[in-house]
Every structure is written in C-alpha cells, then in structure tokens.
N, C-alpha and C positions, 0 to 999 in steps of 0.2 A: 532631479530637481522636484522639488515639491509647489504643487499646485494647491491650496487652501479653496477647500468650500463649507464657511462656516455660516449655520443658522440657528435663530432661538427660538424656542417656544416658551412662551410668558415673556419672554425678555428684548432687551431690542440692543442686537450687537452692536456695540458702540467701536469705537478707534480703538479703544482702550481693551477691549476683548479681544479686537482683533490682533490686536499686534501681541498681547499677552500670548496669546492663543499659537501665530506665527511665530513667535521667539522661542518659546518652549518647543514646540514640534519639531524646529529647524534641526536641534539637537541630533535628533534619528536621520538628519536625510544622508547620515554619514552612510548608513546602512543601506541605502538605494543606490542602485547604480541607472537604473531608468527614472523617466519622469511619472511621479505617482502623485495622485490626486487622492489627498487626504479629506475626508469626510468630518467636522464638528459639531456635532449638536450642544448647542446650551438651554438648560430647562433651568427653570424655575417653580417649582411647586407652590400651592396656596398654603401650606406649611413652612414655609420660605427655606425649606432643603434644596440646595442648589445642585442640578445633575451635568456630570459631562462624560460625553460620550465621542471616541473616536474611534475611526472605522478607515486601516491603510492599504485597501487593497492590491494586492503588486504581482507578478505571474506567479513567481513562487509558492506565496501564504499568504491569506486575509489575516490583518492582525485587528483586534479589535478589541476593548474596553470603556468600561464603564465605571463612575464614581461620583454616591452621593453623598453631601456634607452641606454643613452650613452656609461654606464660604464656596463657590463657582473658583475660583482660584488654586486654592486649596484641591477642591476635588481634580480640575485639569493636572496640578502638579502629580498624584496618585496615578492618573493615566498615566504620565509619558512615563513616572517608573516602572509600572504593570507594561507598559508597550514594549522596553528597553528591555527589560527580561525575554518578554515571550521572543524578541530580534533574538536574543544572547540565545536562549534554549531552542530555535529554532536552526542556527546557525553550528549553534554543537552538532544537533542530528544529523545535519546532514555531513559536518568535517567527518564524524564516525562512521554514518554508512560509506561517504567516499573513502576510508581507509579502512574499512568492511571489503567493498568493493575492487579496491586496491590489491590487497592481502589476498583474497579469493583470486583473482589474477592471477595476482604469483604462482599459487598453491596448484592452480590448474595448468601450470605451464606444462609440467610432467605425464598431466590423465591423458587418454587416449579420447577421441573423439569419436561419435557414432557418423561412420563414412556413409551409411548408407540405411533406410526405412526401406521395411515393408508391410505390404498389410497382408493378413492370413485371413481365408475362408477355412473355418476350421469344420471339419464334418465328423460327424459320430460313424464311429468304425471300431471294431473288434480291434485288440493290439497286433495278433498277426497279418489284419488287413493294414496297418497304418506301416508295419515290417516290409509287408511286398511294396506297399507305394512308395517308402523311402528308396528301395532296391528300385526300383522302376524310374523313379528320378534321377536315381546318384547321388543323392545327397548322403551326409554323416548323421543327421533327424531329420524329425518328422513331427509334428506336433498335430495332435488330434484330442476329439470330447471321447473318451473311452466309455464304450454304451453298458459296458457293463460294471463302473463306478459309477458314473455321470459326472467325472471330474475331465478340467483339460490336464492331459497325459503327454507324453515326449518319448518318442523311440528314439533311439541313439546308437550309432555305432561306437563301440568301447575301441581303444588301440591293441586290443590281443586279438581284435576280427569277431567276438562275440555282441549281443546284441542287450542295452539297457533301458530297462522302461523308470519314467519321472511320474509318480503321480501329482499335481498341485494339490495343498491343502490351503484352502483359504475362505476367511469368510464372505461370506455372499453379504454388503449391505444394501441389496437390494431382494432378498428374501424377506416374503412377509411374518410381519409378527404378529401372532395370534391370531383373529377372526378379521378375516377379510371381507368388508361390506358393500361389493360391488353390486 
C-alpha cells in the first residue's frame, strides 16, 4: 500500500494535485507487495517550467524520476511512464538471474564438491628435499617454492612408482612495474 508524501516548492499543493498526484501513482502499487511511501515533489520555476519529481523507495530498488514541461500534469504523467518501465526492466533482471540461478543449479547437480580446505605453509626447498618430505609423510605430492626457479612446484608420485615435478607458470600481478619509489 502506498503511503503519499507530497510537497511543493513555488507552489502550494492543492486537492487537485493531491488526488492527480494519488490517482496516477496508485497505478504502480500493483508492483508492491509491502507498504511504501512514495516521495512527490512539485516545483514551479520563475520560467513557469513545471518540475516533477518522484522517489519509491522499497527494499528491493529505489526507483526514481524526474520531469520538466510546461504543464506539472503533464510532466507527472512522464514520471509514472519512466517509473513503469524502470518496475518492468527491473523486474526482468531479476526473472533472468533467477533462471540464471535456477539453470546453474541444475547444471551443478552432477559437479563434485570440495569436501574438504586446507591451508599450505609452503617453504623453499631443493625438489629432492620436497621428494624425501613427500616420502616422509606418505603422501602422493608435495607442493613447495622450488629455490632454484623461485616458482611454486609440485612433487608427485606418478602410477608406475616413479617420481613427477609441476613447475607453475604464472604471472605475478603483484610484481612491480618499472621504478619503484619507496
């Protein structure tokens, strides 16, 4: 349900603005499902351009427009069609991400989830040092900063029992560029 707060500057809200003002707006409150309190301003310029301005704030989206013309009447009309769209184009965005969001559901019913995090201390070591500590854990890898690239590297046991190293390649964007002015 819609709550009106309408005021003018240069002008002096009469009945007649008021209820123009309530009749037209009422249109939109199809689009509410809470109670929103819609904001009106009517100006009047010393050029006698007459401004209207309305402002529906609601949890969703603040919708908000503006329109100046001759006739105050006339420019409210312009609002509530500029309002009506931005509901309608607002209202799309979101049916599309919820069947974005839908569709992605679906699609992930099949993927595999990550059961489990951990966080790595990674230390610089030779690849035969990072080989013995794979062996000395039990593990199938090993991930270490290989001191003799300076890249992070990956010891792996292969399924034939021999032993395979990963170098990473990637870039650094936290590597400086050019002349650093510390």
């Amino acid at each position: 349900m819609f709550k009106f707060h309408i005021r003018g500057e240069n002008i002096a809200i009469t009945d007649a603005i008021r209820d123009y003002a309530e009749t037209k707006l009422s249109k939109l409150e199809k689009y509410f499902s809470e109670d929103v309190i819609v904001h009106v301003t009517a100006k009047v310029y010393p050029n006698k351009q007459a401004k209207a301005e309305v402002t529906i704030p609601s949890k969703a989206v603040t919708l908000r427009a503006e329109e100046t013309s001759d006739n105050w009447y006339n420019s409210l009309n312009v609002v509530v069609d500029k309002l009506e769209r931005q509901i309608r184009k607002h209202k799309t965005k979101v049916q599309k991400r919820n069947r974005v969001e839908k569709t992605h559901d679906e699609s992930n019913d099949n993927v595999e989830t990550i059961a489990r995090i951990k966080d790595l201390n990674i230390e610089t070591m030779s690849p035969q040092d990072a080989i013995d500590q794979m062996d000395c854990l039990g593990h199938d890898f090993f991930v270490f900063l290989n001191e003799d690239t300076a890249r992070v590297s990956v010891v792996y046991r292969r399924k034939d029992g021999s032993t395979g190293l990963l170098n990473a390649n990637y870039d650094n964007p936290f590597a400086p560029v050019g002349k650093e002015f510390w």
